[in-house]
Residue, then its C-alpha position, 0 to 999 in steps of 0.5 A: x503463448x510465450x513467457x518471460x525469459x529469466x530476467x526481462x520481467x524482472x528488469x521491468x519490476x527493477x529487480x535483474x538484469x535483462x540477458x543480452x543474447x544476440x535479440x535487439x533491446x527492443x525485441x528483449x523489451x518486447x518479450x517481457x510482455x505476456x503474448x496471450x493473443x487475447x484478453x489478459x485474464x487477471x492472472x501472474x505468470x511470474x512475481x518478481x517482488x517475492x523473492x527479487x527473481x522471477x519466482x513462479x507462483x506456484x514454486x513459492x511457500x507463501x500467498x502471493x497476488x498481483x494486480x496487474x493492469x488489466x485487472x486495475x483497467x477493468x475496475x477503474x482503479x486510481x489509487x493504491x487504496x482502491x486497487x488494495x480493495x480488490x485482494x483478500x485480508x486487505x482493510x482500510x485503516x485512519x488514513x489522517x484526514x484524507x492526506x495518506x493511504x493507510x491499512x492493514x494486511x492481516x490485522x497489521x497496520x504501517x508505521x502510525x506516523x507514516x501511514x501504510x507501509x508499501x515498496x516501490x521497485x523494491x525500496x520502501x517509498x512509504x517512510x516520510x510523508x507522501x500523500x495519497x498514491x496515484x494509480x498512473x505510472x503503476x504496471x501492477x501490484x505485487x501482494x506479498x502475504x506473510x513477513x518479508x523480513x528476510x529480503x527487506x528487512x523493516x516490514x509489517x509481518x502481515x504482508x508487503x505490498x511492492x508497486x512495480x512502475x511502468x518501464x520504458x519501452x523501445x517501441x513507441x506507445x502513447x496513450x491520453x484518458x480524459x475523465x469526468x465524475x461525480x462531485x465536478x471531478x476531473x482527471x487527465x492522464x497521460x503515458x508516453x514512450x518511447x526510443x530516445x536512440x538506439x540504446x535509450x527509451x524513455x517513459x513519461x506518466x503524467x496525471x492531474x485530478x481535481x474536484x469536489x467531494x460528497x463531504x461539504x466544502x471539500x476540493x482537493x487537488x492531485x498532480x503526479x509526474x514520473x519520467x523514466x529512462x533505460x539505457x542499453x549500456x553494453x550487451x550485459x548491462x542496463x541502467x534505469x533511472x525513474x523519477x516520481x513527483x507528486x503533490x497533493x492539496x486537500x482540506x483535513x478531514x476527520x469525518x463526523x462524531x458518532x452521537x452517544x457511541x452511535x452512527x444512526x437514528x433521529x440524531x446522525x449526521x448526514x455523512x456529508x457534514x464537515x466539521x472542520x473550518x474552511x478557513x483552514x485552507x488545504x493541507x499540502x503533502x509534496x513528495x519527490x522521489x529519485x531510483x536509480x538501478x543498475x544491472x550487469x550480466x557476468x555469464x554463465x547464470x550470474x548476475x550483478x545487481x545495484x540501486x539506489x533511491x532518495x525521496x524528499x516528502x512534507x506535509x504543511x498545514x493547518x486543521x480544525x479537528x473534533x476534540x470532545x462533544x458535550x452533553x447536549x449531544x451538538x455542541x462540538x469542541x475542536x481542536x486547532x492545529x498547524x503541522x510542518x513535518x518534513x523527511x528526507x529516505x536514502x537507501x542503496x543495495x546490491x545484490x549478487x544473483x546466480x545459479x548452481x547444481x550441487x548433489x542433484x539439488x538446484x539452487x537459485x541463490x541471492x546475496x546482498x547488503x543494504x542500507x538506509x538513512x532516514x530523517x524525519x522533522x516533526x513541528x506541531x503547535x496545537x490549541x487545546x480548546x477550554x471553557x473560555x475559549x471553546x472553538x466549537x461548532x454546533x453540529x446540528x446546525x454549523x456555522x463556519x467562521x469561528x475564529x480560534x482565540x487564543x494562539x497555538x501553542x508548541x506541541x510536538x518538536x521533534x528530530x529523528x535520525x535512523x541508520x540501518x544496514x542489513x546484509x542478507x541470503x537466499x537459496x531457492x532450491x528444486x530438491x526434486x521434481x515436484x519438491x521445492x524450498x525456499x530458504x532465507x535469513x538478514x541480519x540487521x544492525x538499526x541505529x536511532x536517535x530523536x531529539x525533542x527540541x521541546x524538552x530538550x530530551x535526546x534518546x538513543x537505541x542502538x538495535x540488532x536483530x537475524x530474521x530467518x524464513x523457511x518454507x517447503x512446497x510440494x507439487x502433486x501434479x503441473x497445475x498444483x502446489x501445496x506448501x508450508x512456511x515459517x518465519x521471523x521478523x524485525x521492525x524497529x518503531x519510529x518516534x518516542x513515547x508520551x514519556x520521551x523515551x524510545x520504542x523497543x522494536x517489534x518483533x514477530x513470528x509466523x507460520x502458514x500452510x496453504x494450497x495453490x492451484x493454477x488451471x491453463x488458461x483458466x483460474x489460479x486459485x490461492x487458500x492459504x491458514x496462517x497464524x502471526x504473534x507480534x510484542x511491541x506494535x504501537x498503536x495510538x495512545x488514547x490518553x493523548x493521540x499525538x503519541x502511540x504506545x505498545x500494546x503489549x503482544x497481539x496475534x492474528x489468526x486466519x484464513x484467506x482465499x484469493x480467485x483470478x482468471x479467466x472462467x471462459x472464453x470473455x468471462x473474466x473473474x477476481x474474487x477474495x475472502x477473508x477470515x481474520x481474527x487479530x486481537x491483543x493477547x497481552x495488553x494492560x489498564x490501557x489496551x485491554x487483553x483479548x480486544x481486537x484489531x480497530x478497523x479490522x472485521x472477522x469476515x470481508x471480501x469482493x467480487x469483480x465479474x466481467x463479461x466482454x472482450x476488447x471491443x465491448x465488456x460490461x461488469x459488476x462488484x460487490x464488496x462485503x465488510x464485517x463489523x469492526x471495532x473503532x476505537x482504540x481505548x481499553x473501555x470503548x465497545x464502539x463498533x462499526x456497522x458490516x456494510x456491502x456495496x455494489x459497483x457497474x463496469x461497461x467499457x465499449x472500443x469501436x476500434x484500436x485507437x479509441x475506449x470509452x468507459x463508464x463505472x458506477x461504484x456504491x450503486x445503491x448508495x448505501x450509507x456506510x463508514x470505512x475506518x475510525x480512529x475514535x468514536x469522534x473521528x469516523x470516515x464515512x464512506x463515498x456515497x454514489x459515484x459515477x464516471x466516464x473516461x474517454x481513452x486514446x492510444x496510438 
């Protein structure tokens, strides 16, 4: 087998250079695919992500997984959130109706007006609004467990999530899959690559969902295209540059009310029942994103790195959603609301990356200065209903059609502009043969201001913040590692309060300690205890939930256990479990000391087994959720019930060109909700689904 050389991996995360010895472009391209002569086995030889560097798993202070493409092939992954399913401590959260991903890494959840935090290439492509990610143009998944403050500064201290694109390569690969499922589903999807010259590949993705679902009355359309180039520009400099364009329509949908605080017996609904007005038509989410990086080589272990990224996002729609359910237990008063938000994110960096021996002590050093400039445009008119003018529906029995009275009146008007600059260092030492450190700090300097057209309130906050991390590893023996690491984190909160005023930041402290284990050709094993105190998170406020309001100090406490690899020859094995307990340690009247995380269980975790090789494979999954609490208010014990589901994998290729796969998830149909955001908004759970993808490639 042969590995990455220093760079080339992370030229294809965006991240380093790609050393330009007197190999070709396409040879040095070539050489940063793992050659393995057989099945990939769900495993990562090298997390560029972790630390900006081609950082060994092994040699990190942390818990790290990636989910790289044969893993997401095998599963039938196309989204982020169904590929997030597959990792440990990892738990779906409110995803507004069906118009983002959201969750929570930990415990913690993303930025409540946004939905999940996630990087793309290393930048944050997760501030604004952007919809639901597609899996198409993604070449893996970097799960990076524990604060990343140090190197991306605004991150959730549970973890970060980088999504590494698929890169252009010189030697030509086209590929067409042809989906169809369940609910009238169909999918196409398309990669494309290849030379334009000697010095320039280019890549094109391309793919279009549309179709039903097993909610009433809903279709939803998804389109996403992303062309990218890589320039040879000299023997020590490249240039990449990616576009990513998406648009999402899809009705909003906040699920189904639990009857009396309760989502079974003679009175639940199907979890079928839509209960909002198909009059409303679909939301509409469109997003467009530029990255441009640029990496030049200056001898002797030194490299010079920079980049730079715009993404323009808008969500526009209108939506009938549950306001209060009245005693007779079927008579459901809604809401009727019109959203027009819009954002525009620049960021740029550069970094400086390099490599020295001093007193018998390696070090693998990184600096660099970053900045962004966020804006965000938040225009929401809301019809509250009364008793002259109910807007209700039975839930019982619905008949659509009910036409709001009275007109939308202006609830939210808002400008927010935020300014942040960083400037930030590494050192990743080798103390000794089987001794490793990791050493980090950034400081942030974050400047905001939101502007409330609506009550002409102008609020400013002007921010700083030095967040450090430190960690130690030690490896007994070449296939082992055992490691400890603490750090810091800073987040400033977007948005204001019920009151017009500004957030304090979020601030946080972790520690874990953890074992890894890496078999050759066989299992990376990663168990890892952690604990996480933060003060200031926000989480909606139950008194009105267009607003969000701090919770005071929360804490997270667990233990989580990630398996990948390969078992035997065609017997390939993805497994997680988690332990997590994540609750408030000091609340108020609103947010109670000692409740927990919504949406969060105690206990989760999956199994993925799958047995084959590249001409035939047949598979199955399970996946367990423990009991969770749904509500955010301070006198709700409402609970979501534990459920388990099942899945089928089978894949048959009678030669190099053609596949054909079929999956089968929630096999036994089990009724089960995914996420709530109040005892009247719950997400129910797809019921079974089939789907069959004919792929071809040449």
């Amino acid at each position: 087998m042969r590995t990455t050389p220093i760079g080339c991996l992370a030229l294809l995360a965006g991240t380093l250079p790609c050393p330009a010895p007197a190999q070709s472009v396409s040879d040095a391209v070539a050489d940063s695919v793992v050659v393995t002569g057989q099945r990939a086995a769900y495993r990562s030889l090298a997390v560029a992500g972790a630390t900006k560097t081609d950082a060994l798993p092994l040699d990190l202070p942390q818990s790290v997984r990636t989910l790289g493409t044969d893993l997401l092939k095998d599963a039938g992954v196309t989204t982020l959130s169904g590929a997030l399913d597959l990792a440990s401590g990892i738990a779906r959260q409110s995803d507004l109706g069906g118009l983002w991903d959201s969750y929570a890494m930990r415990g913690f959840t993303g930025d409540p007006n946004f939905g999940a935090d996630y990087l793309v290439n290393g930048f944050s492509a997760s501030r604004g609004y952007n919809g639901v990610r597609d899996a198409a143009g993604t070449q893996s998944i970097e799960i990076l467990k524990g604060p990343a403050s140090a190197l991306y500064g605004r991150g959730e201290p549970g973890g970060t999530v980088n999504i590494v694109t698929r890169k252009p390569r010189f030697a030509p690969q086209y590929g067409v899959d042809l989906s169809l499922a369940s609910f009238r589903t169909h999918r196409i999807a398309a990669d494309l690559t290849g030379p334009l010259s000697s010095t320039v590949a280019y890549r094109l993705n391309l793919a279009h969902q549309d179709g039903d679902s097993f909610r009433d009355l809903l279709h939803t359309e998804r389109t996403y295209a992303a062309p990218s180039f890589l320039w040879h520009a000299g023997d020590d400099t490249t240039v990449s540059y990616e576009i990513e364009a998406t648009r999402q329509r899809t009705p909003f949908d906040r699920g189904i009310p639990a009857i009396g605080g309760r989502l079974d017996g003679p009175s639940a609904l199907p979890v079928s029942r839509f209960l909002g007005e198909p009059a409303d038509g679909p939301m509409t989410v469109k997003s467009l994103g530029h990255q441009l990086f640029v990496q030049h080589g200056l001898g002797e272990g030194w490299s010079l790195q920079g980049g730079a990224s715009y993404r323009d996002s808008a969500l526009q729609g209108y939506s009938s959603e549950a306001n209060d359910l009245l005693a007779d237990g079927r008579t459901l008063r809604r809401q009727r609301r019109h959203r027009d938000f819009s954002a525009t994110d620049r960021s740029a960096r550069v970094e400086l990356l390099g490599s020295a021996s001093t007193w018998g002590v390696g070090h693998g050093l990184l600096f660099g200065m970053d900045g962004y400039r966020f804006d965000d445009t938040r225009v929401q008119m809301r019809r509250n209903p009364s008793a002259a003018n109910p807007y209700a529906i039975d839930i019982q029995n619905p008949v659509y059609g009910v036409a709001a009275a009275a007109p939308l009146a202006l609830s939210i008007d808002t400008v927010e502009h935020q300014r942040a600059q960083a400037l930030y260092a590494q050192d990743q030492l080798t103390l000794a043969p089987r001794w490793k450190a990791l050493v980090g700090v950034r400081f942030d300097r974050y400047r905001q201001t939101v502007i409330n057209h609506r009550t002409a309130a102008v609020n400013r906050q002007r921010l700083q913040a030095t967040s450090p991390r430190a960690g130690l590893v030690y490896q007994p023996t070449a296939s082992t590692s055992l490691y400890a690491s603490s750090a810091r984190g800073f987040r400033p909160n977007s948005g204001i309060g019920i009151d017009n005023a500004a957030f304090p930041a979020e601030a946080s402290r972790a520690h874990e300690v953890g074992a890894k284990l890496e078999t050759p050709g066989g299992i990376a094993a990663t168990l890892a205890l952690y604990r996480i105190d933060k003060k200031n998170v926000l989480t909606p406020n139950p008194a009105n939930t267009d607003f969000s309001l701090p919770a005071g100090e929360v804490a997270s406490k667990g233990l989580e256990l990630d398996l990948a690899g390969r078992l035997r020859r065609g017997l390939r094995l993805s497994a997680a479990y988690a332990y997590t307990d994540a609750r408030v340690t000091h609340g108020d009247n609103t947010i109670r000391t000692g409740s927990r995380f919504p949406n969060v269980p105690r206990h989760g975790g999956n199994l993925l087994l799958v047995a084959g090789d590249d001409g035939a494979s047949l598979g199955a999954g399970l996946t367990y959720v423990g009991e969770r609490f749904g509500d955010v208010a301070a006198s709700s014990d409402f609970r979501l019930p534990a459920y388990t589901t099942a899945r089928l994998l089978a894949a048959y290729a009678p030669d190099k060109h053609w596949r054909l796969a079929l999956n089968v998830d929630n096999l036994f149909d089990r009724r089960y909700f995914a996420s709530a955001y109040s005892q009247l908004w719950v997400a129910p759970g797809s019921t079974r689904t089939a789907s069959a993808t004919l792929s071809y490639s040449y």
